[in-house]
C-alpha positions in Angstrom: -114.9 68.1 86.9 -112.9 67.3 84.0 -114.6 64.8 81.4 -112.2 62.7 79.1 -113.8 61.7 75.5 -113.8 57.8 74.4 -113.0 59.3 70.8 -109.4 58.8 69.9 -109.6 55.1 71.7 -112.5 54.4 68.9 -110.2 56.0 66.7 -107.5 53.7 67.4 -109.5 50.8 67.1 -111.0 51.7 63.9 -107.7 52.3 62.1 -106.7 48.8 63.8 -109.6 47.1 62.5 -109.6 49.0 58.7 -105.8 47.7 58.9 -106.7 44.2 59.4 -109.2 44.3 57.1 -107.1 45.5 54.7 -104.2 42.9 55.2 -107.1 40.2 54.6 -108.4 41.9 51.7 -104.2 42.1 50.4 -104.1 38.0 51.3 -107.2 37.4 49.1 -106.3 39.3 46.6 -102.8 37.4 46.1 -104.2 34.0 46.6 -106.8 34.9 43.6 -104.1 36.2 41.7 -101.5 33.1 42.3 -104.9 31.2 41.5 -105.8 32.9 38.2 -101.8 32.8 36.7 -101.9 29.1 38.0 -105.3 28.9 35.2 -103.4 31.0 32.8 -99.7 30.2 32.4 -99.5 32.2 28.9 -100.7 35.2 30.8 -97.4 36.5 30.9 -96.6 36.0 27.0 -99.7 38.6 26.4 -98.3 41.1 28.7 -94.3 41.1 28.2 -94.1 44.7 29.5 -95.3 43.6 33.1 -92.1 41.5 33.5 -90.0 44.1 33.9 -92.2 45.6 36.9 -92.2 42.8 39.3 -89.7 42.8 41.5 -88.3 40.0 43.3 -86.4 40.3 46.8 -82.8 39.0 47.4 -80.5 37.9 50.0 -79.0 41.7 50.2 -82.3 42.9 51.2 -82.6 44.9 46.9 -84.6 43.8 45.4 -84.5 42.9 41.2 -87.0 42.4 38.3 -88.1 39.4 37.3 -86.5 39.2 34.0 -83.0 40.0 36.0 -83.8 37.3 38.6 -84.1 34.8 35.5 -81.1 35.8 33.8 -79.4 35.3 37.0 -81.1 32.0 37.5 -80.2 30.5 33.7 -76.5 31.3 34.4 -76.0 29.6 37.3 -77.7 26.8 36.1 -75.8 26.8 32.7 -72.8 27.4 35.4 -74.1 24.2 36.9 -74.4 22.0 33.6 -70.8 23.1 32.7 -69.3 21.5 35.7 -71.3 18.8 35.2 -70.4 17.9 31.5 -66.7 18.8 32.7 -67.0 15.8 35.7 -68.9 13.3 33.1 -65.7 14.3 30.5 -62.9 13.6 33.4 -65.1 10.5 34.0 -64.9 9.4 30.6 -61.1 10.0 30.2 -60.1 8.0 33.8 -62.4 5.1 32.1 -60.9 4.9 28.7 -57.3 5.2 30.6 -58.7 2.1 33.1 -60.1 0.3 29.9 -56.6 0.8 27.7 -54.6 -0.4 31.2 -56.8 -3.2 32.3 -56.5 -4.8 28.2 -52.8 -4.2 28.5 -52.8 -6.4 31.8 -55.2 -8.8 31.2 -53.4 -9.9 27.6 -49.9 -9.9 29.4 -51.5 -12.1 32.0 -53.0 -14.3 29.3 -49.1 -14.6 27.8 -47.6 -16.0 30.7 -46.5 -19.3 31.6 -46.2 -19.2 34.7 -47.1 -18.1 38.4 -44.1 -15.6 38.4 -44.5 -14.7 35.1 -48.0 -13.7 35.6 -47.7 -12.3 38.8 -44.7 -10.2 37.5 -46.6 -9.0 34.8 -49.4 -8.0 37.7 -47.3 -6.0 39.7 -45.7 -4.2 37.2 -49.2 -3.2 35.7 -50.8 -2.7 39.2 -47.4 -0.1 40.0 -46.9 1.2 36.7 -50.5 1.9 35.3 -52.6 2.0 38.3 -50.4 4.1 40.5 -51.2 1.2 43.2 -48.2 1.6 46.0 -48.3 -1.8 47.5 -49.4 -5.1 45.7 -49.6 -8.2 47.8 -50.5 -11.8 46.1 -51.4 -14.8 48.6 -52.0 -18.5 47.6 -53.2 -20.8 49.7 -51.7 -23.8 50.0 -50.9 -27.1 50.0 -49.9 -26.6 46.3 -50.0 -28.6 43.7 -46.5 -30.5 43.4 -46.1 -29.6 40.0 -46.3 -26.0 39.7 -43.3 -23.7 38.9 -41.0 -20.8 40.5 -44.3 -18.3 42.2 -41.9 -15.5 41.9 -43.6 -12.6 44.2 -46.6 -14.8 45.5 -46.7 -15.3 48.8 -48.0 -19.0 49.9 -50.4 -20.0 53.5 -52.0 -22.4 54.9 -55.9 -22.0 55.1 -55.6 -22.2 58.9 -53.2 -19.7 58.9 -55.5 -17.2 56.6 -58.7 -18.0 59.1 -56.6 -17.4 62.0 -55.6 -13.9 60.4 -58.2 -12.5 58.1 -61.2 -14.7 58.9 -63.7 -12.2 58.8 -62.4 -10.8 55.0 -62.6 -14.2 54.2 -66.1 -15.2 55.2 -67.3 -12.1 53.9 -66.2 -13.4 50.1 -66.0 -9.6 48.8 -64.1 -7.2 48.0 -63.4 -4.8 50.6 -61.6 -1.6 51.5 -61.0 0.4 54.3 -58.0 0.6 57.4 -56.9 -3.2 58.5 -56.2 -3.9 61.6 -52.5 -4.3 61.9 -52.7 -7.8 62.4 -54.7 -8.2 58.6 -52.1 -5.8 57.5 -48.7 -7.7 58.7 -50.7 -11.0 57.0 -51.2 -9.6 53.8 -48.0 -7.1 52.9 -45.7 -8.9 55.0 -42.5 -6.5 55.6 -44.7 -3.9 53.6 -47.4 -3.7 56.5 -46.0 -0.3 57.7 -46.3 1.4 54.6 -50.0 0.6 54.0 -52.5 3.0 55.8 -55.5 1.8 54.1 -56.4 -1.4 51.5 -58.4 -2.9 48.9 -58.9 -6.6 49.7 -60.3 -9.4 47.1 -60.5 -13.1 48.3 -60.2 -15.3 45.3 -63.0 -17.9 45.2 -62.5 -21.8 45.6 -60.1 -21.0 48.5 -57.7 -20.2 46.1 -56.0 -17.0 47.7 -56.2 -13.7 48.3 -55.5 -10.2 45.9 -54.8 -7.1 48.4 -53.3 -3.6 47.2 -52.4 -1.1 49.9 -51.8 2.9 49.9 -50.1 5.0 52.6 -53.3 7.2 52.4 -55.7 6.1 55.1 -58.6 7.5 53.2 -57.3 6.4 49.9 -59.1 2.8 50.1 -62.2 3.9 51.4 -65.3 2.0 52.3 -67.6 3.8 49.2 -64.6 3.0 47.1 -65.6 1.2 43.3 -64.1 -1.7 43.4 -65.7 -3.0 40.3 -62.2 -3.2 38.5 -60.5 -4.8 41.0 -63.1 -7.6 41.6 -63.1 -8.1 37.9 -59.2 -8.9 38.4 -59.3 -10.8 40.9 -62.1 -13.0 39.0 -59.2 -13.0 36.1 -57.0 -14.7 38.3 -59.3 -17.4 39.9 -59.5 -18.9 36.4 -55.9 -18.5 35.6 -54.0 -19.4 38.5 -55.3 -22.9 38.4 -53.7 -23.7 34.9 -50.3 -21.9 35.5 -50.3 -24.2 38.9 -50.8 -27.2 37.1 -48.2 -26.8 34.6 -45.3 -28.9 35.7 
């Protein structure tokens, strides 16, 4: 009769159980280390010549010292920063451009004496300076009798505005996105089909409406700024009024 020995199993399961023990033991000892630099931040500052020895894994699978990982780290960053303080320059430079433009406008606007003159000196500016492609300038009539040539304004009845734009109206902002080709043959007229998207201002006291278009359809987009156009727009809703009235 042969007679087989329970001795390597034991074995087997001693070395599985010493291993396990030993991975706890490895755990414990990391979490009481983490725990004890945690306590100790200047640790490191004592013991400069450990930094070199810790070694830190990458995507690559190597594997590079701590004082290389930082390195690394601090030039992306400073990579990072660069970019930044480039974007924050370009930033700068479009808003002094957009400051130096919108004075130009705004004084010529303040110079003329009348509807066409001002809106001349409006769409010049807005093709000229702003790069804008399409301009489109709508009063809302009935006008008052004494006003003078409008130039490139475009006049409409209220009704006529409601029946076409309603909901850009009754929204009282300024908005931007694709019209609807309706919106668009309302406000550009025989310039609809060059306009893929818009910037739309209604002009308070139902005094008209300030659109500019672009061919782009992502040009005049929903997250645009439209903090400089608005502010145009409120330009005109206090001098329209005057040039109207000026027989």
């Amino acid at each position: 009769m042969t007679e087989y020995s329970d001795a390597p199993q034991a074995s087997e399961r001693n070395l599985a159980t010493e291993g396990q023990q030993s991975q706890r033991n490895r755990k414990l000892l990391a979490r009481q280390v983490a725990r004890y630099l945690i306590q100790n931040p200047d640790f490191f500052a004592d013991h400069l010549e450990l930094l070199e020895t810790i070694k830190l894994p990458r995507e690559n699978g190597k594997t590079v010292s701590l004082m290389t990982h930082q390195t690394n780290l601090l030039r992306e960053r400073n990579i990072e920063m660069r970019q930044r303080l480039d974007q924050l320059l370009h930033n700068a430079r479009e808003n002094d451009q957009l400051f130096l433009h919108s004075r130009q406008l705004i004084l010529a606007l303040l110079e003329a004496d009348s509807v066409a003159e001002a809106s001349a000196a409006l769409y010049q500016s807005f093709r000229e300076a702003f790069g804008v492609e399409v301009t489109s300038l709508t009063l809302f009539g009935p006008l008052p009798s004494g006003h003078r040539a409008l130039g490139d304004v475009r006049t409409s009845s209220r009704a006529s505005a409601e029946s076409a734009i309603g909901a850009i109206l009754r929204n009282g902002r300024t908005v931007c996105g694709v019209l609807r080709p309706a919106e668009k043959e309302y406000l550009f007229g025989k310039e609809a089909e060059k306009v893929g998207s818009a910037a739309v201002v209604p002009l308070a006291n139902q005094l008209g409406i300030l659109a500019v278009g672009a061919a782009d359809p992502q040009h005049y987009r929903s997250s645009l700024g439209t903090l400089f156009l608005s502010y145009i727009g409120e330009v005109l809703e206090r001098l329209l009024p005057r040039l109207l009235e000026r027989a």
